[in-house]
C-alpha positions in Angstrom: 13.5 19.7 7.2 14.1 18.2 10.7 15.2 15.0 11.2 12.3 13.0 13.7 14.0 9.9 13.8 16.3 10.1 16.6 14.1 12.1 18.5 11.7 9.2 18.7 14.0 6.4 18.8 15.7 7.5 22.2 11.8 8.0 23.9 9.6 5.2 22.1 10.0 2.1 21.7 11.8 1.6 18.2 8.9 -0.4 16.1 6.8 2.9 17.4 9.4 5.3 17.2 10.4 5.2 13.8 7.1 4.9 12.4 5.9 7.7 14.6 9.2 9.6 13.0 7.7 8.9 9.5 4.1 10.5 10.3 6.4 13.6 11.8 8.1 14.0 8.7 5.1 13.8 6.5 3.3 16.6 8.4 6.1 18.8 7.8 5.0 19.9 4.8 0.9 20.2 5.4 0.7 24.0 6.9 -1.8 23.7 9.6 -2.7 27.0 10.7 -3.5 28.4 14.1 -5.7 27.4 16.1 -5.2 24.1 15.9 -6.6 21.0 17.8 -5.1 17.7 18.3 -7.8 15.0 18.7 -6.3 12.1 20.5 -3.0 13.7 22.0 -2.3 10.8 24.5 0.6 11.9 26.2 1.7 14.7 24.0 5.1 13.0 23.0 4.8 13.3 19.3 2.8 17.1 19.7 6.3 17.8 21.5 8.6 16.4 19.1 6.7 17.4 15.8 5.8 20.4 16.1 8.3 23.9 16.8 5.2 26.0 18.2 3.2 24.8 21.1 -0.6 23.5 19.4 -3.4 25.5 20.9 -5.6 22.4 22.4 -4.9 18.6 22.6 -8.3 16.6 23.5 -8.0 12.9 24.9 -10.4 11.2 27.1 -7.3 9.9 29.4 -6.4 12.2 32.6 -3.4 10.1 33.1 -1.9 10.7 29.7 -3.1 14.3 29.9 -1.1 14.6 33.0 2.2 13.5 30.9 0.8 15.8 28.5 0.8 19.1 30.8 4.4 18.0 31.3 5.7 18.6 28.0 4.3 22.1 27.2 3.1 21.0 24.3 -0.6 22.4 23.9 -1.4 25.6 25.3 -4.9 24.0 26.4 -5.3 20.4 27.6 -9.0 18.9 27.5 -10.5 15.8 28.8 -13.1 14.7 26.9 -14.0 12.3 24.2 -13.7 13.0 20.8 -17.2 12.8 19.6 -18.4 15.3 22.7 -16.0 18.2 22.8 -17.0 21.0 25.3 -15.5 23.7 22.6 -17.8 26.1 21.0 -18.0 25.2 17.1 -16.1 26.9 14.5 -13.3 27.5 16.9 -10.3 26.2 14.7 -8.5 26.7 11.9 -7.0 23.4 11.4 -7.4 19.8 13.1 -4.8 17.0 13.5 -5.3 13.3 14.5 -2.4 10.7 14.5 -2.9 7.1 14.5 -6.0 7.7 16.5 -9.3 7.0 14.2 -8.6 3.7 13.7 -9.1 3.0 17.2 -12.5 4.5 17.7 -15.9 2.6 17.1 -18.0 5.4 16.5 -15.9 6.9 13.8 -18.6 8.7 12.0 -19.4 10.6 15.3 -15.5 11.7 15.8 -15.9 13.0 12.0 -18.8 15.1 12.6 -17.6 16.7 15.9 -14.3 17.8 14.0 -16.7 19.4 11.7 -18.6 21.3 14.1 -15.1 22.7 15.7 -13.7 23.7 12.1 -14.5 26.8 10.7 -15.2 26.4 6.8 -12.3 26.1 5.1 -10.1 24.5 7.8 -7.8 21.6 7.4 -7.9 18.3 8.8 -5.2 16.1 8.2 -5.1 12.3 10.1 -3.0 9.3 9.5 -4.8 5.5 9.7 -4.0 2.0 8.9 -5.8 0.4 5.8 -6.6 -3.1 4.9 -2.6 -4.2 4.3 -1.8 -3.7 8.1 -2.9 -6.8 8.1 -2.2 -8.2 4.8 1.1 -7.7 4.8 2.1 -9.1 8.4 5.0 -12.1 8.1 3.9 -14.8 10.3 0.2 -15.4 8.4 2.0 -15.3 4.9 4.9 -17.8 6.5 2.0 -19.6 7.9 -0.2 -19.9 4.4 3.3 -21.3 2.8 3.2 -24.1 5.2 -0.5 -25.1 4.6 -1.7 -23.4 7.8 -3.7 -20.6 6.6 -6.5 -20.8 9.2 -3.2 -20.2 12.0 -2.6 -17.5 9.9 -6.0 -15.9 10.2 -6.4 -16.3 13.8 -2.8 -15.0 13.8 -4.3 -11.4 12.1 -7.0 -11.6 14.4 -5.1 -11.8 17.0 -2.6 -8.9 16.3 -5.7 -7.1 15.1 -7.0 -7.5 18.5 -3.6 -6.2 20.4 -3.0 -3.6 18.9 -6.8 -2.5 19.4 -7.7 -1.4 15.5 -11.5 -1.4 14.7 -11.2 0.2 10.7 -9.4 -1.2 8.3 -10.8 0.3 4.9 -9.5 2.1 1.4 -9.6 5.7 0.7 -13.4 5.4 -1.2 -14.3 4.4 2.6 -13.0 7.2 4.2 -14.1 9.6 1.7 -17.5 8.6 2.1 -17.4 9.6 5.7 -15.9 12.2 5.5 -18.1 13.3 2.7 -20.9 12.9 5.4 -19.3 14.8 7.9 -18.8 17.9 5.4 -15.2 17.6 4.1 -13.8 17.0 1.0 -10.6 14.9 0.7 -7.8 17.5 -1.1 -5.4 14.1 -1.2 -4.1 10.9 0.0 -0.8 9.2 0.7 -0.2 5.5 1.5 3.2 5.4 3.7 5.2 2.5 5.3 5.8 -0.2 2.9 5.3 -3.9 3.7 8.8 -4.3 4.4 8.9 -1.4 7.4 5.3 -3.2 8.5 6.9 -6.5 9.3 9.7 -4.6 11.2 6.7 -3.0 13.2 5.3 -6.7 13.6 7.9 -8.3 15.2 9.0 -5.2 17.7 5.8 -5.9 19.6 7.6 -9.3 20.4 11.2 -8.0 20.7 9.8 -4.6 22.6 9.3 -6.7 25.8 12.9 -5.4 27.1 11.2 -1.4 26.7 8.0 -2.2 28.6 9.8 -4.0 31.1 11.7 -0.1 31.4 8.9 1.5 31.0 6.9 -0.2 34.3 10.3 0.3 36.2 11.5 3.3 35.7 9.3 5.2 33.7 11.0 5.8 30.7 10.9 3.5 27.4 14.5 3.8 26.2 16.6 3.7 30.1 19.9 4.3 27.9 19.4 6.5 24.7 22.8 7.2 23.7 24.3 6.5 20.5 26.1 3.8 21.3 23.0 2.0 22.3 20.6 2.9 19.2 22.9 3.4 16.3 22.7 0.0 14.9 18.7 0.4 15.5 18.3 4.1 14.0 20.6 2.5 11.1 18.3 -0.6 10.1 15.1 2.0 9.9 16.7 5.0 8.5 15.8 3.9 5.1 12.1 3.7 5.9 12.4 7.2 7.4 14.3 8.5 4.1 11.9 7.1 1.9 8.3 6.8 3.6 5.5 6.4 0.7 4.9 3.3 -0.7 1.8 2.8 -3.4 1.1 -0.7 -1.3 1.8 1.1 2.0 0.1 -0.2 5.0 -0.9 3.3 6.5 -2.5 6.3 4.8 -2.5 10.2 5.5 -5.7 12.0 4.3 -6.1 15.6 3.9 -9.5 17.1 3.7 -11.1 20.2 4.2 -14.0 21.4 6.2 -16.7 22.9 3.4 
């Protein structure tokens, strides 16, 4: 198996790279068969580093990520469009992928029927989304609680909740009622990214300032990704990479199946 965690760590942001490593690792052993569509590609870095063949069409709604996109030669088809309104003719793939995407999108239900119209019967889909103990678990509110300032704390998950621009939270019956609408049927589930690794997540979106301050300069997250620079980093998440489920994990893969 392929080791994704350096490859991330020296072009993301760590608190992003190494979880982005995890959901790279887990997909390594889900065969999703050709033709395949990405829903939500972005900027095609983790297409790129995930995958050893090129995916046959990445879909985001974002020209400027799907010019970074073209660059890495990642999809042999880029399309701009929005999830729920593909311009692709229905039963046109074989398998679907979306990472860290859904949870994003208000119309959810819409994005889930659309997959289903491109799938042929039979096809895979296979996503990764956050679930109620993204929140949960954060440090601050439960530091906060301890101290008699729960409401702080609340405002505190609102707040993060807000940032990092999540609209679903739920548990796997949720999702596999709509799926179950859109005409799948979930073949399994797997929480991933323990509490522990969530909290390491937490605080890089305060200590990442020093990678977006890169990023707006110079156009790269990491400026020096050597291993001088990230060893003692890729060494405090290694084990999170090495061991990714967790029963109280804060994210979940589904896999389902296009009836």
């Amino acid at each position: 198996m392929s080791d994704f965690l350096w490859a991330n760590l020296t072009s993301l942001p760590y608190f992003r790279g190494f979880l982005r490593a995890i959901e790279a690792r887990l997909l390594q052993g889900i065969e999703l068969a050709h033709p395949r569509l990405d829903i939500g590609c972005g900027d095609g870095h983790f297409g790129a580093v995930t995958f050893t063949e090129r995916t046959d069409v990445g879909l985001d709604p974002e020209p400027r990520s799907l010019r970074e996109a073209r660059r890495r030669s990642a999809y042999r088809l880029l399309v701009a469009a929005d999830g729920g309104r593909a311009p692709l003719a229905g039963g046109s793939f074989a398998s679907a992928l979306s990472n860290s995407v859904l949870e994003h999108v208000p119309e959810v239900q819409v994005v889930l029927e659309e997959v289903g119209r491109l799938l042929r019967p039979g096809g895979r889909f296979v996503f990764t989304v956050p679930n109620p103990g993204y929140l949960a678990h954060l440090s601050v509110p439960a530091w906060l609680a301890r101290v008699g300032l729960g409401q702080m704390g609340a405002a505190y998950r609102s707040w993060f909740r807000s940032v990092t621009r999540v609209e679903h939270l739920v548990w796997e019956e949720e999702w596999g009622g709509w799926l179950d609408q859109a005409g799948f049927d979930v073949e399994r589930s797997l929480r991933y990214f323990s509490p522990s690794a969530l909290r390491v997540l937490e605080w890089g979106h305060f200590f990442g300032l020093p990678s977006l301050l890169a990023r707006r300069m110079t156009g790269r997250w990491i400026v020096a990704p050597t291993r001088w620079s990230l060893w003692l980093t890729a060494r405090a998440v290694r084990p999170y990479y090495d061991s990714p489920a967790a029963g109280d994990g804060a994210f979940t893969l589904y896999l389902a199946r296009k009836r």
